[in-house]
NUMAR-297163 format. One record per residue: residue in one letter; y, z, x of N, C-alpha, C, O in turn. Coordinates in nm, 3 decimals. Layout:
<recs>
REC  type     n.yy     n.zz     n.xx    ca.yy    ca.zz    ca.xx     c.yy     c.zz     c.xx     o.yy     o.zz     o.xx
REC     A        Y        Z        X        Y        Z        X        Y        Z        X        Y        Z        X
...
</recs>
This chain:
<recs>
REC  type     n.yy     n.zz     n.xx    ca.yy    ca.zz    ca.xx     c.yy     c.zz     c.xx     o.yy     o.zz     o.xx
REC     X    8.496  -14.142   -3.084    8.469  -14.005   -3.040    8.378  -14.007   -2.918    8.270  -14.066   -2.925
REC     X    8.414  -13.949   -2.812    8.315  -13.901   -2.706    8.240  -13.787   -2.706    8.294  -13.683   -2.744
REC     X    8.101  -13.788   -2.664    7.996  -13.677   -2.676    8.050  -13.603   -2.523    8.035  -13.680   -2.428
REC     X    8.106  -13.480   -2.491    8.104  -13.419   -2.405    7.997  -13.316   -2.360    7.997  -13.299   -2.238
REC     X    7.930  -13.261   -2.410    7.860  -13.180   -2.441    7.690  -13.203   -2.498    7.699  -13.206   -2.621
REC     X    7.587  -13.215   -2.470    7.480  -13.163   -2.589    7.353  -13.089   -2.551    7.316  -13.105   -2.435
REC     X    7.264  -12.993   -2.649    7.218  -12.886   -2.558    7.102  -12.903   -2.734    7.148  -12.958   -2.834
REC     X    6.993  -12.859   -2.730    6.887  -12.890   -2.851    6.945  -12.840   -2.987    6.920  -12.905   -3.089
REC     X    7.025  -12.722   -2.992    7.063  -12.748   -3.123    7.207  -12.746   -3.141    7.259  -12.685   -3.235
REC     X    7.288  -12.829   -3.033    7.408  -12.862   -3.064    7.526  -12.983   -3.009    7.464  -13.067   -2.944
REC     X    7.582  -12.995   -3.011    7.660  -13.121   -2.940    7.765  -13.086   -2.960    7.774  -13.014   -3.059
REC     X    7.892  -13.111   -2.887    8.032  -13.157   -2.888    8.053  -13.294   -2.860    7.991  -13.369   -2.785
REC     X    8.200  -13.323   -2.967    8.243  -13.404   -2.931    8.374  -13.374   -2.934    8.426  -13.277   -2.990
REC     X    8.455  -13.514   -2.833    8.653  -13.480   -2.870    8.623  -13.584   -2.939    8.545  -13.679   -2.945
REC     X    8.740  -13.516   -3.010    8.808  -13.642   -3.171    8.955  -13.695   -3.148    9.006  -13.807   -3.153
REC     X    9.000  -13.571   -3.120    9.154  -13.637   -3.063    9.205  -13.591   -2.929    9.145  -13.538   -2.835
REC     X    9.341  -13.627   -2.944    9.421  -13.475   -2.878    9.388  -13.469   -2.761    9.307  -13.547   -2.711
REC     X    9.449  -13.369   -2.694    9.433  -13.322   -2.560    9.534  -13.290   -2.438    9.516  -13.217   -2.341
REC     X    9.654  -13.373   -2.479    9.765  -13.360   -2.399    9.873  -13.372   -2.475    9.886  -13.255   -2.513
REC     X    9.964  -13.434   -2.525   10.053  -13.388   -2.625   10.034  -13.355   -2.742   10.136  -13.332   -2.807
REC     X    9.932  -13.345   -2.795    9.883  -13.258   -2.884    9.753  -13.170   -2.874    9.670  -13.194   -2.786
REC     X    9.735  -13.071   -2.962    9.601  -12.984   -2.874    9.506  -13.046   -2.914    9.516  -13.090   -3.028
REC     X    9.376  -13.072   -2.834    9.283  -13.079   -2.836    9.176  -13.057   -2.985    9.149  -12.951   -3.040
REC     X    9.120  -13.227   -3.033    9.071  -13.187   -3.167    8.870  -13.202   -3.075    8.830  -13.280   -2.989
REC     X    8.808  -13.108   -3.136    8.687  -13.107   -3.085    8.574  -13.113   -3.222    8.603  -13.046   -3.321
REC     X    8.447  -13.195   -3.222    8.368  -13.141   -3.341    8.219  -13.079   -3.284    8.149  -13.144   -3.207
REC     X    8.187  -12.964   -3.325    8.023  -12.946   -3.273    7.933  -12.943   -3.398    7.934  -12.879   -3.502
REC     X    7.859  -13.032   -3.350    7.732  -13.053   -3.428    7.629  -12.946   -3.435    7.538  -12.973   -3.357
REC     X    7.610  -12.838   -3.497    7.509  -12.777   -3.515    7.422  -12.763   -3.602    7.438  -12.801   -3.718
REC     X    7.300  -12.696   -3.551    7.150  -12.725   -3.612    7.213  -12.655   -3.746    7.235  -12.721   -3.848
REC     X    7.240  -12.513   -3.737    7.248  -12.392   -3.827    7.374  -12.392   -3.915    7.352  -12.401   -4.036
REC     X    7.476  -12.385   -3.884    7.595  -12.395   -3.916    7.650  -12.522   -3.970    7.730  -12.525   -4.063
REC     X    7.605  -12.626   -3.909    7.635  -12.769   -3.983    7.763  -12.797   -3.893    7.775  -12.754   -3.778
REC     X    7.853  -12.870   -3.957    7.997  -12.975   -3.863    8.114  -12.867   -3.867    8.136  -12.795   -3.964
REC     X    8.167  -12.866   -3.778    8.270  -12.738   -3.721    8.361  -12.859   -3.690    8.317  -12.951   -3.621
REC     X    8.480  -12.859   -3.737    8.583  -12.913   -3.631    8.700  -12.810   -3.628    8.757  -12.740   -3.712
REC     X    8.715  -12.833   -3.470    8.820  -12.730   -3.404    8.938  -12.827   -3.402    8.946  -12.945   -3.368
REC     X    9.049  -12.717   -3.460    9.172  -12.811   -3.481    9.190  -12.938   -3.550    9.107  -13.028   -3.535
REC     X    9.284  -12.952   -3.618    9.309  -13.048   -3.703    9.394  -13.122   -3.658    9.495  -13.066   -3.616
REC     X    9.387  -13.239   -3.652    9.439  -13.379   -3.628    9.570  -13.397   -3.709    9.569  -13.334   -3.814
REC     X    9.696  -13.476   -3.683    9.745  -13.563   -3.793    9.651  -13.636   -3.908    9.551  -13.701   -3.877
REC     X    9.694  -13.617   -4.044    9.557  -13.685   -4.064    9.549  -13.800   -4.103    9.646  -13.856   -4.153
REC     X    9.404  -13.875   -4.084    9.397  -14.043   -4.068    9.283  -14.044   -4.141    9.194  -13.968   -4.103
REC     X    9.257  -14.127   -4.259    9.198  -14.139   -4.351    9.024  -14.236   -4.275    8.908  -14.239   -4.316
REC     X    9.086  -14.294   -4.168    8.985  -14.367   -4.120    8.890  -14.276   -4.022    8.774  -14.304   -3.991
REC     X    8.960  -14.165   -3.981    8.878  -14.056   -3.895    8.815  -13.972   -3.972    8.718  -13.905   -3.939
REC     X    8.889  -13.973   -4.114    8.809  -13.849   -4.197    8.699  -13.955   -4.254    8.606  -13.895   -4.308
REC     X    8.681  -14.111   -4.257    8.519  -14.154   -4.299    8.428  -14.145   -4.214    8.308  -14.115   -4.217
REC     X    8.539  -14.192   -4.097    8.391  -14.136   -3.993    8.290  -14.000   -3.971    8.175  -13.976   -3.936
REC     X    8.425  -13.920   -4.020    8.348  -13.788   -3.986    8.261  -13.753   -4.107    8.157  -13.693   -4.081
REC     X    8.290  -13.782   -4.249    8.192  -13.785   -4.348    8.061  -13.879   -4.295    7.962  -13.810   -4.267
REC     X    8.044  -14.030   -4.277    7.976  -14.064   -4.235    7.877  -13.969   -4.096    7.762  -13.925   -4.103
REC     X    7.934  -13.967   -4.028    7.855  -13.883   -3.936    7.753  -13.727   -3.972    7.680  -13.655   -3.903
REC     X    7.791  -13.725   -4.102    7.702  -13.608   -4.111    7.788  -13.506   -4.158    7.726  -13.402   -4.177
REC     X    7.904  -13.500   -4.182    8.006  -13.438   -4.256    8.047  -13.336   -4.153    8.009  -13.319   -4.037
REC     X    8.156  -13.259   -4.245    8.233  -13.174   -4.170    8.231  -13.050   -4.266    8.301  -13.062   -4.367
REC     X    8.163  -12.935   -4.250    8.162  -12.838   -4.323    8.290  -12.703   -4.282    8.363  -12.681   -4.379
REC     X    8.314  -12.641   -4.194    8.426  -12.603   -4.149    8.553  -12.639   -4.074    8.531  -12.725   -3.989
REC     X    8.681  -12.599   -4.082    8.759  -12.632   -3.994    8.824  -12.523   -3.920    8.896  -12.440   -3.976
REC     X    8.797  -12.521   -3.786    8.844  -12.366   -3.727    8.965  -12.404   -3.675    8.977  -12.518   -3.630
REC     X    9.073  -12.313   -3.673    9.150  -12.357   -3.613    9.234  -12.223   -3.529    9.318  -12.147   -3.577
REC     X    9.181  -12.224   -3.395    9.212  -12.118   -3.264    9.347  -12.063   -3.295    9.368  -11.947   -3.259
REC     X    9.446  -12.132   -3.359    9.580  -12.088   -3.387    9.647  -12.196   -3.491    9.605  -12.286   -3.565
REC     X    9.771  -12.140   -3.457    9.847  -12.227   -3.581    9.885  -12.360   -3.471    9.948  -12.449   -3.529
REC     X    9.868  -12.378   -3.379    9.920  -12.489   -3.277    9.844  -12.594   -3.331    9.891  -12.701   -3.372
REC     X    9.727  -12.560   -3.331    9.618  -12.679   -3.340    9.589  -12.715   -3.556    9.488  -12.765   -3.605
REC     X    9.670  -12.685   -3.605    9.681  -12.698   -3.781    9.782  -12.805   -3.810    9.886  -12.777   -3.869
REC     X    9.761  -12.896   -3.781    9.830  -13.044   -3.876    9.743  -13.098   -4.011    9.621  -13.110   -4.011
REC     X    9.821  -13.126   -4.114    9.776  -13.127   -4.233    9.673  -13.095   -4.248    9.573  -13.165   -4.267
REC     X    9.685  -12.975   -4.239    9.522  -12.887   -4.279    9.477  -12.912   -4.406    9.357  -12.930   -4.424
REC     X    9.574  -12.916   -4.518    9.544  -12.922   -4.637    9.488  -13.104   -4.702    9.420  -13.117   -4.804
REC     X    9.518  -13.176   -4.648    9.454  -13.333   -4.656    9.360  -13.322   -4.584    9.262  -13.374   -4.638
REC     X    9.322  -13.254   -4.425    9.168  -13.247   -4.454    9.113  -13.162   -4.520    9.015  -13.209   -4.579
REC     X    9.132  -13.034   -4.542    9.008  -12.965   -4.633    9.000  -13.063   -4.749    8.883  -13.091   -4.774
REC     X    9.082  -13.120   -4.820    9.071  -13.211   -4.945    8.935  -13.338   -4.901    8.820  -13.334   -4.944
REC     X    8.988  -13.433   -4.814    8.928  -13.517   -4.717    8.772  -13.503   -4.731    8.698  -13.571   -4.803
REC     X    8.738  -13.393   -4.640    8.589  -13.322   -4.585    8.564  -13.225   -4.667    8.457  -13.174   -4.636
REC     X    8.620  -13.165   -4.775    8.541  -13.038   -4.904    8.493  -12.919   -4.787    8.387  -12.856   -4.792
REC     X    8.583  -12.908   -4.699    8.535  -12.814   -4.555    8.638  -12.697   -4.579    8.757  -12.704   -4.610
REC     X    8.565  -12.598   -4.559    8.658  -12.463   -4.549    8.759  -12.415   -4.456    8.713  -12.451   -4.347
REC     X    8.843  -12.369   -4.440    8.877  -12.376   -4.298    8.889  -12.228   -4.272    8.852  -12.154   -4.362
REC     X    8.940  -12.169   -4.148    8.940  -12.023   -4.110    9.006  -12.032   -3.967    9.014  -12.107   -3.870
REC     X    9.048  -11.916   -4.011    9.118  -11.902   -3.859    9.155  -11.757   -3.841    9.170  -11.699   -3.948
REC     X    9.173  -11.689   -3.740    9.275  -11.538   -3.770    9.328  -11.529   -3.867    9.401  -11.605   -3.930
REC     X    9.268  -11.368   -3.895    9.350  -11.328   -3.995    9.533  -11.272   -4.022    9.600  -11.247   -4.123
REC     X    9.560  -11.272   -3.877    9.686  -11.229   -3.826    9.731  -11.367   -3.795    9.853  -11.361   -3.781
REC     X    9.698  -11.464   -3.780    9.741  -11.604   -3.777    9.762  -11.678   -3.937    9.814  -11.787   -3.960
REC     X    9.712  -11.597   -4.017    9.759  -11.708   -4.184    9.827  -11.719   -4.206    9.850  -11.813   -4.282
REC     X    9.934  -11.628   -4.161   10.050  -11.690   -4.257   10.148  -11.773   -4.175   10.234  -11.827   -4.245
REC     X   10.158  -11.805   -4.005   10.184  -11.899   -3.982   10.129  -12.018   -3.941   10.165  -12.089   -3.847
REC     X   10.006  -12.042   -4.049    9.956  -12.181   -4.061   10.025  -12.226   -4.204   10.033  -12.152   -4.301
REC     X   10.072  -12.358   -4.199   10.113  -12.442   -4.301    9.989  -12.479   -4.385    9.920  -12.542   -4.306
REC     X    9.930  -12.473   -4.493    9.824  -12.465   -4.548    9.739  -12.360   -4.604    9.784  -12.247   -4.589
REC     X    9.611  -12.372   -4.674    9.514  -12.333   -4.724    9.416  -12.238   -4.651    9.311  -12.303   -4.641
REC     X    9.398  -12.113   -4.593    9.294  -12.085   -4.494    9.213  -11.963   -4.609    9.247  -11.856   -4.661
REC     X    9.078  -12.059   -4.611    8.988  -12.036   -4.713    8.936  -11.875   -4.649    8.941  -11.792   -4.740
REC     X    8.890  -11.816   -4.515    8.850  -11.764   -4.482    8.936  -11.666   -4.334    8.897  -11.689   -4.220
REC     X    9.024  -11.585   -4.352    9.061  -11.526   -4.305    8.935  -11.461   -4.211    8.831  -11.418   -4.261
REC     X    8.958  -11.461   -4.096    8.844  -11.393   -3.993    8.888  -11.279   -3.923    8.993  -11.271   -3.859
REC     X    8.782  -11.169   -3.942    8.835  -11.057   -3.920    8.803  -10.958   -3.841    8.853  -10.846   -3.825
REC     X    8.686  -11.028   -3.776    8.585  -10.970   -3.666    8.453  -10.942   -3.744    8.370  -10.870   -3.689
REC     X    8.429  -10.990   -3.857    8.319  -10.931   -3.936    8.253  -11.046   -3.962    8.132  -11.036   -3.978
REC     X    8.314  -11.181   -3.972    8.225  -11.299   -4.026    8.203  -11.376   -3.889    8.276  -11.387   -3.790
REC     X    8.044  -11.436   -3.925    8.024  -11.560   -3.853    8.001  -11.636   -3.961    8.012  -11.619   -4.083
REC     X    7.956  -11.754   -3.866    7.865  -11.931   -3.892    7.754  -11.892   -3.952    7.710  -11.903   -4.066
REC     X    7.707  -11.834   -3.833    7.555  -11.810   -3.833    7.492  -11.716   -3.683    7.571  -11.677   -3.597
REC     X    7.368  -11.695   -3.676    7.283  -11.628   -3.601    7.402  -11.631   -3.468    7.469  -11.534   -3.432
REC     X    7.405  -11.730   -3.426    7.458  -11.745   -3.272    7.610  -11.808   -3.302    7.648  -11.875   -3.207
REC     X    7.664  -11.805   -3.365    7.820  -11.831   -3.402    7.902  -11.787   -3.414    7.972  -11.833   -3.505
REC     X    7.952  -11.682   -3.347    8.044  -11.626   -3.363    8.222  -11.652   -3.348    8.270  -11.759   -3.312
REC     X    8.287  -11.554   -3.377    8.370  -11.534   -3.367    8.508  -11.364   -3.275    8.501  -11.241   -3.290
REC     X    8.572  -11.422   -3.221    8.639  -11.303   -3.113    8.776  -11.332   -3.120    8.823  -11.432   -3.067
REC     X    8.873  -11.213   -3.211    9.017  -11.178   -3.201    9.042  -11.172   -3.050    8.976  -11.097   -2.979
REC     X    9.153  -11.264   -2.994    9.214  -11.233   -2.868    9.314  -11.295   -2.881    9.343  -11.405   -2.833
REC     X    9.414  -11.181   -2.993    9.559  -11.208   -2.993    9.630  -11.241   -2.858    9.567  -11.215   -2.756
REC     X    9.747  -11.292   -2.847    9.848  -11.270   -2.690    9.886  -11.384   -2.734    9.990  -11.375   -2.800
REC     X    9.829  -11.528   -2.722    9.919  -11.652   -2.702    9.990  -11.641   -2.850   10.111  -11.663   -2.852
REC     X    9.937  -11.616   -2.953   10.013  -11.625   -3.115    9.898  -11.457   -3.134    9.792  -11.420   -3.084
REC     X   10.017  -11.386   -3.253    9.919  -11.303   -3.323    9.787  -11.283   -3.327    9.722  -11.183   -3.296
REC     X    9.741  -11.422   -3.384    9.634  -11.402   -3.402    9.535  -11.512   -3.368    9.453  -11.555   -3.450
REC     X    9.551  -11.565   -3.209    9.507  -11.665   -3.159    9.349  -11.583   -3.160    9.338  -11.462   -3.138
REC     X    9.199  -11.700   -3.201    9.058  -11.636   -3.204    8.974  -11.749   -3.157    8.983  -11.863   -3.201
REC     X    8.871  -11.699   -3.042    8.803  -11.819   -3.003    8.629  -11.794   -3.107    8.592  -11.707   -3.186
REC     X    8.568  -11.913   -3.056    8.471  -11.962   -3.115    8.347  -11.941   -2.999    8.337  -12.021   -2.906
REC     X    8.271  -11.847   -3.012    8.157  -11.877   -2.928    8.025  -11.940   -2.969    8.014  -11.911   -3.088
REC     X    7.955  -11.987   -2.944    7.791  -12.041   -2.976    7.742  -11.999   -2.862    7.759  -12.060   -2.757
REC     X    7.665  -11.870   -2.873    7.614  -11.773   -2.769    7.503  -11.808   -2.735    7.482  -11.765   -2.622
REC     X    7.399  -11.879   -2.782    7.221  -11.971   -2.743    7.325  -12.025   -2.681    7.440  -12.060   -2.705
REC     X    7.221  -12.020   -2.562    7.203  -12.108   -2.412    7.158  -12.222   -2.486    7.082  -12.234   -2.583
REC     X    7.249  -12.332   -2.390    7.345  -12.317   -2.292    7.502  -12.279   -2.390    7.532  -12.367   -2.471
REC     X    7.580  -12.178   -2.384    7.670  -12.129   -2.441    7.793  -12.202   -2.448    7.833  -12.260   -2.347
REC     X    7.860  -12.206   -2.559    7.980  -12.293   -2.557    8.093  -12.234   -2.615    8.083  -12.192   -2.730
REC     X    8.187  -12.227   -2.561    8.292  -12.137   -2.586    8.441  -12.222   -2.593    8.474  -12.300   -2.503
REC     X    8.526  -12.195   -2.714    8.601  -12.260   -2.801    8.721  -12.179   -2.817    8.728  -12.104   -2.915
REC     X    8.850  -12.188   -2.704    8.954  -12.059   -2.658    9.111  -12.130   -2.706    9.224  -12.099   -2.668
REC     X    9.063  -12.247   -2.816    9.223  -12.301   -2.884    9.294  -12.278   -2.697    9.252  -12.301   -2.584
REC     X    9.430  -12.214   -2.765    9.556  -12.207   -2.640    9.566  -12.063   -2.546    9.659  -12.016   -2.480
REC     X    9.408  -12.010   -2.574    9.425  -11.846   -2.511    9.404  -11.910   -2.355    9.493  -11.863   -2.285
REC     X    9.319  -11.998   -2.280    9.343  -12.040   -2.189    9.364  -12.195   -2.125    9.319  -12.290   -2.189
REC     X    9.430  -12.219   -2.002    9.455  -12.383   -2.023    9.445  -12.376   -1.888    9.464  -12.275   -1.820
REC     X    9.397  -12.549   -1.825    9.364  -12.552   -1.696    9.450  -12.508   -1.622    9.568  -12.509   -1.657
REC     X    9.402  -12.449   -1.475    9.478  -12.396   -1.399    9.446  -12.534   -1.227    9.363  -12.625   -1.220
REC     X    9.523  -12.501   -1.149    9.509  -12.647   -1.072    9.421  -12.674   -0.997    9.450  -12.731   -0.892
REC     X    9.250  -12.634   -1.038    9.151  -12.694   -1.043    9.104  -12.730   -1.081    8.990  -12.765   -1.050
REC     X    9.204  -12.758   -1.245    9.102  -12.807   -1.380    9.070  -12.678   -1.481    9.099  -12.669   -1.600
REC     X    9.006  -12.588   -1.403    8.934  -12.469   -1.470    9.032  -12.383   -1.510    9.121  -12.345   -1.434
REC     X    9.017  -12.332   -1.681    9.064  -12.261   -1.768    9.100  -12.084   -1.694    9.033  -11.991   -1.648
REC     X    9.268  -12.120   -1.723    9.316  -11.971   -1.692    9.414  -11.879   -1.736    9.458  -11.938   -1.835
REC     X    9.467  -11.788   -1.728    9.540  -11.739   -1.773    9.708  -11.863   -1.744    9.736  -11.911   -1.635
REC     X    9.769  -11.880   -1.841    9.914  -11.963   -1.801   10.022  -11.902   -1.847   10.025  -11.936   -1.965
REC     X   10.126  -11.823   -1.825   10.221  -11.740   -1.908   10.306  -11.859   -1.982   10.318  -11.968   -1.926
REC     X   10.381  -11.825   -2.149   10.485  -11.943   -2.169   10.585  -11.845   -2.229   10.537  -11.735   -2.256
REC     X   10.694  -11.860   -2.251   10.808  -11.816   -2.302   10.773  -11.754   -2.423   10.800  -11.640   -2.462
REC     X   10.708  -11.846   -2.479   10.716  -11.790   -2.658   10.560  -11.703   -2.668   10.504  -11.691   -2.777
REC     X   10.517  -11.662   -2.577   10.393  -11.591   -2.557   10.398  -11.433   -2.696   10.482  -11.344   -2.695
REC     X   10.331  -11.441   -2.754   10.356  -11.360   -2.887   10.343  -11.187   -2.816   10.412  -11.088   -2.839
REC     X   10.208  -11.208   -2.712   10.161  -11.088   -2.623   10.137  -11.079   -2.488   10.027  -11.026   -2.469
REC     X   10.202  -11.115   -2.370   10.183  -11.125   -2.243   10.057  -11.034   -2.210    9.959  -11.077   -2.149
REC     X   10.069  -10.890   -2.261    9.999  -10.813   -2.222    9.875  -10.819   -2.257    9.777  -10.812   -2.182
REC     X    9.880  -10.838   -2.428    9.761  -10.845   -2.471    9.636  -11.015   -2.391    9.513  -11.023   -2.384
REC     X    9.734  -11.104   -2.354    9.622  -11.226   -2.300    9.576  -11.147   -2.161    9.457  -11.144   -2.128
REC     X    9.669  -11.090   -2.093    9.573  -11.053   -1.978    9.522  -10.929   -2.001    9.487  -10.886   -1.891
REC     X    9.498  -10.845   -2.093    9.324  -10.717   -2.148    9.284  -10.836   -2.177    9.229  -10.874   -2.074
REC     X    9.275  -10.933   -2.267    9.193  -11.030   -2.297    9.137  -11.095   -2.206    9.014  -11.101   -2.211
REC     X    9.193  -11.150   -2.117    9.128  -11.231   -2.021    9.023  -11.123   -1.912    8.940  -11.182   -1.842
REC     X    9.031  -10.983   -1.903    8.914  -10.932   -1.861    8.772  -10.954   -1.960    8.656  -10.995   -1.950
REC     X    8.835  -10.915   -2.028    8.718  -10.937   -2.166    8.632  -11.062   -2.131    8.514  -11.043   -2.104
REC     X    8.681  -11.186   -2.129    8.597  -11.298   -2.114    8.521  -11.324   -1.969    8.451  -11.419   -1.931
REC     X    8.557  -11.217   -1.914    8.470  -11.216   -1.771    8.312  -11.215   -1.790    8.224  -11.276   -1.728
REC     X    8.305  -11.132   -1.889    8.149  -11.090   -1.949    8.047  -11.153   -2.045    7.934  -11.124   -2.087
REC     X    8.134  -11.252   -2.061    8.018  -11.352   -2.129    7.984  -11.480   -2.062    8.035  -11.534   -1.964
REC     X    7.888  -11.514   -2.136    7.776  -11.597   -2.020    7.774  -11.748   -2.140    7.737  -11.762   -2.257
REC     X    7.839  -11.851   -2.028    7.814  -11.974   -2.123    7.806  -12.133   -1.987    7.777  -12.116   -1.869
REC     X    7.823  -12.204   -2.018    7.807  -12.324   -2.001    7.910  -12.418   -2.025    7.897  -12.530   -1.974
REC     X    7.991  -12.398   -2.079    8.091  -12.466   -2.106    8.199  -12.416   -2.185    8.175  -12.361   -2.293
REC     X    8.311  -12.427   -2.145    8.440  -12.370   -2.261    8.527  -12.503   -2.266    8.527  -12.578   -2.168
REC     X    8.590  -12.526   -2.365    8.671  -12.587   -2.420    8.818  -12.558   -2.414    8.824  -12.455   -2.348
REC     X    8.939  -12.594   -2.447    9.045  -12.506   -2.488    9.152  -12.641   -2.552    9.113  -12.758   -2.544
REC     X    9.271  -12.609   -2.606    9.356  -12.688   -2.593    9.357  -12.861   -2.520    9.357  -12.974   -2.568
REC     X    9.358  -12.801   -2.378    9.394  -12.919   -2.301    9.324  -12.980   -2.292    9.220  -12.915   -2.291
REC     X    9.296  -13.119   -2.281    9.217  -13.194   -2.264    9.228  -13.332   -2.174    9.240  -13.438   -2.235
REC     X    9.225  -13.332   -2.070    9.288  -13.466   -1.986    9.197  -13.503   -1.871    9.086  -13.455   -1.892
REC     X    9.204  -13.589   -1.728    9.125  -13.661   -1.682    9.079  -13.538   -1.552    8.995  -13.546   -1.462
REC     X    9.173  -13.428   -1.592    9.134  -13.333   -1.492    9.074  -13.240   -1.524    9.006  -13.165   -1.454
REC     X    9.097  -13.235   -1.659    9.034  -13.096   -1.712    8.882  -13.084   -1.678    8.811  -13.184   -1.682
REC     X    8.821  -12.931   -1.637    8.687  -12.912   -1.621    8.625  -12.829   -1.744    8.691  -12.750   -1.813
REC     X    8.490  -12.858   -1.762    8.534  -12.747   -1.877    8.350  -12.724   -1.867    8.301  -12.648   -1.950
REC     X    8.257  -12.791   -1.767    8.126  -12.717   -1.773    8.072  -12.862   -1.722    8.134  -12.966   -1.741
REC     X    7.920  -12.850   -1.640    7.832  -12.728   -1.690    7.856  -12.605   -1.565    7.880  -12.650   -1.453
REC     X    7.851  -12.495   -1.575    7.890  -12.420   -1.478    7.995  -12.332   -1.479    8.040  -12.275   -1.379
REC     X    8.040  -12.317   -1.605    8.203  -12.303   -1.699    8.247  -12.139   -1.644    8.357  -12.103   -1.602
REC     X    8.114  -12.053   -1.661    8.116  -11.959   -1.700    8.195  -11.861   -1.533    8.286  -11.779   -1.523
REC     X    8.087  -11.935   -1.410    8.161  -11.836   -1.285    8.274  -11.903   -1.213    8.314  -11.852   -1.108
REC     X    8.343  -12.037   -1.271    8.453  -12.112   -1.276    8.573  -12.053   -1.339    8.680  -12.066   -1.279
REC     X    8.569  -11.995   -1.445    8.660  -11.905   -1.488    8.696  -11.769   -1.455    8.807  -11.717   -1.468
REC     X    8.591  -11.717   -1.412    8.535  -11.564   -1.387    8.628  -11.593   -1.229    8.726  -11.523   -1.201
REC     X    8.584  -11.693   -1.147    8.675  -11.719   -1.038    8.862  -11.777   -1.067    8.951  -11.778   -0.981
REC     X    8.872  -11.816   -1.203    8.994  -11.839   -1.164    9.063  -11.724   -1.278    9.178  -11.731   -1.321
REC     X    8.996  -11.654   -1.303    9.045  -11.541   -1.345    9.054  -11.389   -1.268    9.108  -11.285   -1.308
REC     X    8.970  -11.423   -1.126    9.028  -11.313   -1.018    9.085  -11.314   -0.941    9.123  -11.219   -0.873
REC     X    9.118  -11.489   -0.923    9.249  -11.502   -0.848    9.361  -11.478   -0.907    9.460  -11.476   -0.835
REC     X    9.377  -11.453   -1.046    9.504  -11.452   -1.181    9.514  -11.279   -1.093    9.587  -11.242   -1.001
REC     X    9.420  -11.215   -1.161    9.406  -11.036   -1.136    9.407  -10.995   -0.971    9.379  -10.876   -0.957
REC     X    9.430  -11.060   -0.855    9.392  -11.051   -0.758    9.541  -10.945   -0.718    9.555  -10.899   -0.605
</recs>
């Protein structure tokens, strides 16, 4: 695992993924404890590590893209998982915690419905500076690296990703994450007027 990320009460790391499959990420937090975003194929030797490391208490998963045997890890890690609530029923598996705009982690953990790419695609914010923001397949590099609006065929809501993508103009972070993950991808420190810019060239 590589540390991409770390800030006093939190860290990222990638676990998998990133280009033919989505992007598996874990953040270490003070409050909330082990988050992993997206689920892996699963490999019995990644799930000791990640017990060893300090465990894995949730599994979020931005959409149903990023849910491979969800149900061998929650077994695996004794970790809950959650995702949209308009996204459960096309995840294959167990989703302990339907999210509904009402639950967090904790203090600075939230959670934000921004259906369009699937029903019920939902990102992950950690709002304490320096802010880190967790957008599954709602955005993917655009050809500077930096996270943007991308249209695809099977798009559940065209309309709804771009109201959404104004929305994320207004929050303030340090780094975002998404899906993709490769030797180009940018994803912080500086995340926040990197997007805000390649999201007014999208609206321009």
């Amino acid at each position: 695992m590589q540390c991409l990320a770390e800030a006093r009460d939190r860290s990222v790391w990638h676990v998998a993924g990133g280009e033919e499959e989505p992007a598996v990420y874990l953040i270490r937090d003070r409050q909330a404890g082990g988050i992993l975003v997206n689920t892996p194929t699963f490999d019995p030797a990644l799930a000791e590590r990640l017990r060893e490391g300090g465990g894995v208490h949730f599994l979020f998963l931005p959409s149903r893209h990023g849910a491979q045997d969800l149900d061998r890890w929650r077994e695996a890690l004794g970790a809950e998982a959650l995702a949209g609530q308009d996204e459960v029923e096309g995840i294959e598996g167990t989703v302990d915690r339907p999210l509904d705009g009402s639950i967090r982690l904790s203090r600075t953990v939230v959670f934000y419905t921004m259906s369009g790419r699937t029903a019920g695609s939902t990102a992950l914010f950690c709002k304490n500076k320096p802010g880190f923001l967790f957008l599954g397949p709602i955005l993917e590099p655009g050809e500077d690296g930096w996270p943007t609006l991308v249209a695809h065929a099977d798009d559940w809501s065209w309309e709804n990703r771009v109201m959404g993508g104004l929305g994320l103009q207004d929050l303030k972070f340090e780094y975002v994450f998404t899906d993709w993950l490769d030797e180009h991808t940018r994803f912080g420190p500086g995340a926040a007027p990197a997007v805000r810019a390649a999201l007014e060239r999208f609206y321009a």
